[in-house]
C-alpha positions in Angstrom: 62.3 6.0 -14.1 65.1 4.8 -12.3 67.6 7.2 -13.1 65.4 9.7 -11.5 65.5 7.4 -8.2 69.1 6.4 -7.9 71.7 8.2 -6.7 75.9 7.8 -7.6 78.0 10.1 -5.9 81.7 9.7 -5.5 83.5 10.4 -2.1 86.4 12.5 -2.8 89.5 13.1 -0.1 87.9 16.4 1.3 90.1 18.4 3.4 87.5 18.4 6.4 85.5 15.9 8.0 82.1 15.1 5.2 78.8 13.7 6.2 76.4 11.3 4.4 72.9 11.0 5.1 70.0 8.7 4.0 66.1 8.0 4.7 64.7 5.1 5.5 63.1 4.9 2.1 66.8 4.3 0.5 69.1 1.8 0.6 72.8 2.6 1.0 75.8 1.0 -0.8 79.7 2.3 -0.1 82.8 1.3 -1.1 85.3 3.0 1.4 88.8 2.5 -0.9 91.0 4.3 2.2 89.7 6.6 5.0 88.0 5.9 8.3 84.5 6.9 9.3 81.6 5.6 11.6 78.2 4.7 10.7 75.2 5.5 12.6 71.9 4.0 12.4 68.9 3.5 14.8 70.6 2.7 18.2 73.9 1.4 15.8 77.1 3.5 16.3 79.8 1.5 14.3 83.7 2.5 13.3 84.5 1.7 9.4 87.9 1.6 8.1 89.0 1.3 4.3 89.3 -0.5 2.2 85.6 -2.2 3.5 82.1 -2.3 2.2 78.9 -1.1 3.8 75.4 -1.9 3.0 72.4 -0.8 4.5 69.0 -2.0 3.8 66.2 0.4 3.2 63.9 0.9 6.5 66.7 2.7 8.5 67.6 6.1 8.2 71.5 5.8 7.7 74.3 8.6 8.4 77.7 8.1 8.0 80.8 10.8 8.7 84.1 10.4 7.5 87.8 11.7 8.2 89.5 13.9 6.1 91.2 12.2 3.0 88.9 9.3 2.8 87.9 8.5 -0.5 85.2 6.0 -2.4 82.2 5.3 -4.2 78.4 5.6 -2.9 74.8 4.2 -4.8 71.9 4.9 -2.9 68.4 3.6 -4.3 64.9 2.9 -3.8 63.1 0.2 -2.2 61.3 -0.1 -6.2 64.6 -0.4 -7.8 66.2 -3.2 -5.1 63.1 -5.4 -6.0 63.1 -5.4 -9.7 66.7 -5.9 -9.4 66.8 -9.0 -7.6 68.3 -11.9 -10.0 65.0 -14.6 -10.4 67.1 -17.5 -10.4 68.5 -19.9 -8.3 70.8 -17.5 -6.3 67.6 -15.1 -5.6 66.7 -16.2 -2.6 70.9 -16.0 -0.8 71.2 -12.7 -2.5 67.7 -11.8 -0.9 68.9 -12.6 2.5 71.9 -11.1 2.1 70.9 -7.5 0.8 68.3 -7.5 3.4 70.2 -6.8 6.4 73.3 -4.8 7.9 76.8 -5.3 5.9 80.2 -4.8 7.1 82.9 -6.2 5.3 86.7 -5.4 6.1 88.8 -7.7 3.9 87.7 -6.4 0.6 90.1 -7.3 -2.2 92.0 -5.4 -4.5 89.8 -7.1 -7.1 86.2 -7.1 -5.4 87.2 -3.2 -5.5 87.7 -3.0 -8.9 84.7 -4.6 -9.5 82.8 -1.9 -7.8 84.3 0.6 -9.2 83.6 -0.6 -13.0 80.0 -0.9 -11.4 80.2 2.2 -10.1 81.6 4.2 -13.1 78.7 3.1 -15.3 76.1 3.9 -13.3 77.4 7.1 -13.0 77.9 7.6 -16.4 74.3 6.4 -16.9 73.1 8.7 -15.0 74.8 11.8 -16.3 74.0 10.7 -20.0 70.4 10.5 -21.1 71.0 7.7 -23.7 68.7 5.3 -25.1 68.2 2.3 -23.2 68.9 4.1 -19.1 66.4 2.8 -17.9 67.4 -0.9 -18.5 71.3 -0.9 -18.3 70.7 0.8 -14.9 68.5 -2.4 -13.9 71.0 -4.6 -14.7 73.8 -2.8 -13.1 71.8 -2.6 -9.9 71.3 -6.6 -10.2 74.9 -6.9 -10.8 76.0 -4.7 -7.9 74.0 -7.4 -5.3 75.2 -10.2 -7.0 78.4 -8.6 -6.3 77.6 -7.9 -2.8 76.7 -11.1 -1.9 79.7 -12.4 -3.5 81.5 -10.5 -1.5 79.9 -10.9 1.9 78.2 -14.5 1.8 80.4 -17.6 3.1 81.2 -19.1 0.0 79.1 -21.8 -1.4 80.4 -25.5 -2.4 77.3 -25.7 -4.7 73.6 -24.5 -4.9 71.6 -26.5 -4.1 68.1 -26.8 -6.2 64.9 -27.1 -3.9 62.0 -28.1 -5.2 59.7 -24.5 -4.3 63.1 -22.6 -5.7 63.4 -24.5 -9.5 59.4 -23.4 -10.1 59.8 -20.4 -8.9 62.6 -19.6 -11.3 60.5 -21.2 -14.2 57.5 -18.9 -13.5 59.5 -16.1 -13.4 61.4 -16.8 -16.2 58.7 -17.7 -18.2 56.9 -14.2 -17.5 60.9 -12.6 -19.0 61.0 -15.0 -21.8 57.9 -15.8 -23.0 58.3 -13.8 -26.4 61.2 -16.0 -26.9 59.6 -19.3 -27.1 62.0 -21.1 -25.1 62.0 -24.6 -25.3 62.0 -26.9 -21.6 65.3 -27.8 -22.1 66.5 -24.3 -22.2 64.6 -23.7 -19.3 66.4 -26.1 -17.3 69.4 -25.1 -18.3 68.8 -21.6 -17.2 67.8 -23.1 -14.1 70.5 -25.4 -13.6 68.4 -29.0 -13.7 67.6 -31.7 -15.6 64.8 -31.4 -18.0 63.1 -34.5 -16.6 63.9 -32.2 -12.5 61.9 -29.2 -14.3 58.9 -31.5 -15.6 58.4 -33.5 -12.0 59.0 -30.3 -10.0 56.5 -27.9 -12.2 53.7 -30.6 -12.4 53.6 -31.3 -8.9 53.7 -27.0 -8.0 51.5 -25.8 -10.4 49.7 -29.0 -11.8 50.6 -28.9 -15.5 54.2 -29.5 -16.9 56.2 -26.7 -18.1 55.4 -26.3 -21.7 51.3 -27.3 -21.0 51.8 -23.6 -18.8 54.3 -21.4 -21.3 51.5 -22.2 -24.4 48.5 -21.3 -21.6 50.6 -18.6 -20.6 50.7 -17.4 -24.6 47.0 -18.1 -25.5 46.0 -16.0 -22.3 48.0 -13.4 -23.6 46.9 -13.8 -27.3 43.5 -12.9 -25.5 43.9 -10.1 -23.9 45.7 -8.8 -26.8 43.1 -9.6 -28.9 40.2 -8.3 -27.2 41.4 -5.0 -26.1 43.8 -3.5 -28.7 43.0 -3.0 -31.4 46.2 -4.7 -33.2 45.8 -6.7 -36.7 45.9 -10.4 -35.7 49.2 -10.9 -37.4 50.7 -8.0 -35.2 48.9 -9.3 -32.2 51.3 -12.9 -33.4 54.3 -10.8 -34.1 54.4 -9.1 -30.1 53.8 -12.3 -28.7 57.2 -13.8 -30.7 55.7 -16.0 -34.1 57.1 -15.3 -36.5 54.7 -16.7 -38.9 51.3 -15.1 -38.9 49.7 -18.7 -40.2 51.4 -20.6 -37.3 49.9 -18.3 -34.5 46.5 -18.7 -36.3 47.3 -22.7 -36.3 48.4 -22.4 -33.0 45.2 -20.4 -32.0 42.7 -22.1 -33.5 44.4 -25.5 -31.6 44.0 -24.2 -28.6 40.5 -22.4 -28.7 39.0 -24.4 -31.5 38.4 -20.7 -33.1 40.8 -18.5 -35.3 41.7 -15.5 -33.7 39.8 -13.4 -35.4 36.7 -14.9 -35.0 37.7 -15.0 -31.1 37.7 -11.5 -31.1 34.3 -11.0 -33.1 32.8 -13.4 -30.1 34.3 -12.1 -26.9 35.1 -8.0 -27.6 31.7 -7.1 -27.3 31.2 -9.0 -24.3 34.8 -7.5 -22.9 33.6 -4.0 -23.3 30.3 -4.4 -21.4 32.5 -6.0 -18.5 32.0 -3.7 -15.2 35.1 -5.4 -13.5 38.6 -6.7 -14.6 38.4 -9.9 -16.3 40.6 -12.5 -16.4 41.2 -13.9 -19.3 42.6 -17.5 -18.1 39.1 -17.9 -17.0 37.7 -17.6 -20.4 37.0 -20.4 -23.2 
């Protein structure tokens, strides 16, 4: 669970000289507000100043003393966490390269910091308090704080722009988020930032199909599964995958297989069960 990997702790002006340490396994995140310190990692021996922000990428074991009366904010986390974090849009793969290496950045602003802090303060808080939900807002504040990070350390950006590999990339991903939703293209591309007509010519030539030829496979192979190894009532089995309407997932079924989901799952359980290795189900009927 990620709040039993991530770690918030707040640097307070101590009245002697602190220490702060990290494996490899971690990444490190701090938000020096004032103070000065120095940062050691590997064969790096670096002096840090606030107000100024310091990443460090997981891989290197980190250690960092500061002065007396410095004061900020630390996050450290797991490799697990940084990588379900990443944003799976557009701006995935400039945040990727960003978070992946070394940061030092001196001309913080008064409102990057604040920023951070509100960050900061509900991760914290998330933390502390076992609430409904942890898990998820703590996912999202982690994708936030490297947005955030690559806001703040990236040369600014006139515009994004869309490459062809980038714009199906983002659609498979988002189709694996959103496919209970039943997105249409168009809200697709509009996630994405492209035409409808840019989604449909980039998808087809990636992948082979157009977009909504791969979110209703993408369905009926998870109708499938679902139907063959749970052992959920058909309208349930419609209701998780986001129809509303038990008849229109049968109609829909029954379109695509040319057999109602019921009688699917007379026809394939048996031969599921006496399976000796995983199936896939897009290879099926």
């Amino acid at each position: 669970m990620e709040r039993q990997t991530i770690q918030a702790e707040r640097i307070k002006s101590a009245l002697t000289r602190t220490e702060f340490a990290t494996s490899g396994g971690r990444a490190i995140f701090v938000l020096l507000e004032e103070g000065r310190g120095t940062f050691f990692s590997d064969e790096i021996e670096r002096d840090v100043a606030g107000p100024c922000l310091i990443w460090s990428p997981s891989g290197w074991p980190t250690r960092i003393t500061l002065a007396a009366g410095s004061a900020g904010v630390m996050i450290r986390m797991p490799e697990r966490a940084l990588g379900r974090a990443l944003p799976t849009d557009l701006i995935s793969a400039h945040v990727r390269q960003i978070v992946s290496r070394r940061i030092f950045q001196s001309d913080v602003t008064a409102q990057v910091i604040q920023s951070f802090v509100a960050l900061f303060d509900k991760i914290e808080t998330e933390l502390r308090v076992l609430a409904p939900g942890t898990d998820a807002v703590l996912h999202h504040c982690i994708s936030l704080l490297l947005i955030e990070i690559w806001r703040a350390s990236a040369p600014p950006l006139e515009a994004i722009a869309p490459q062809p590999h980038r714009i199906s990339d983002s659609f498979l991903n988002l189709v694996e988020l959103h496919l209970q939703n039943h997105w249409t293209v168009a809200e697709y591309a509009h996630r994405i930032g492209v035409t409808r007509d840019r989604l449909n010519e980039t998808v087809r030539r990636a992948i082979g199909i157009p977009p909504h030829q791969h979110m209703q496979r993408r369905l009926m192979e998870e109708a499938k599964t679902l139907l063959v190894t749970t052992n959920l009532q058909v309208a349930e089995v419609g209701y998780k995958l986001g129809f509303s309407d038990a008849a229109y997932f049968t109609r829909f079924f029954r379109r695509h297989e040319n057999l109602a989901p019921a009688q699917f799952r007379r026809t394939y359980t048996p031969l599921y069960r006496t399976r000796t290795k995983e199936v896939s189900f897009a290879e099926w009927p």
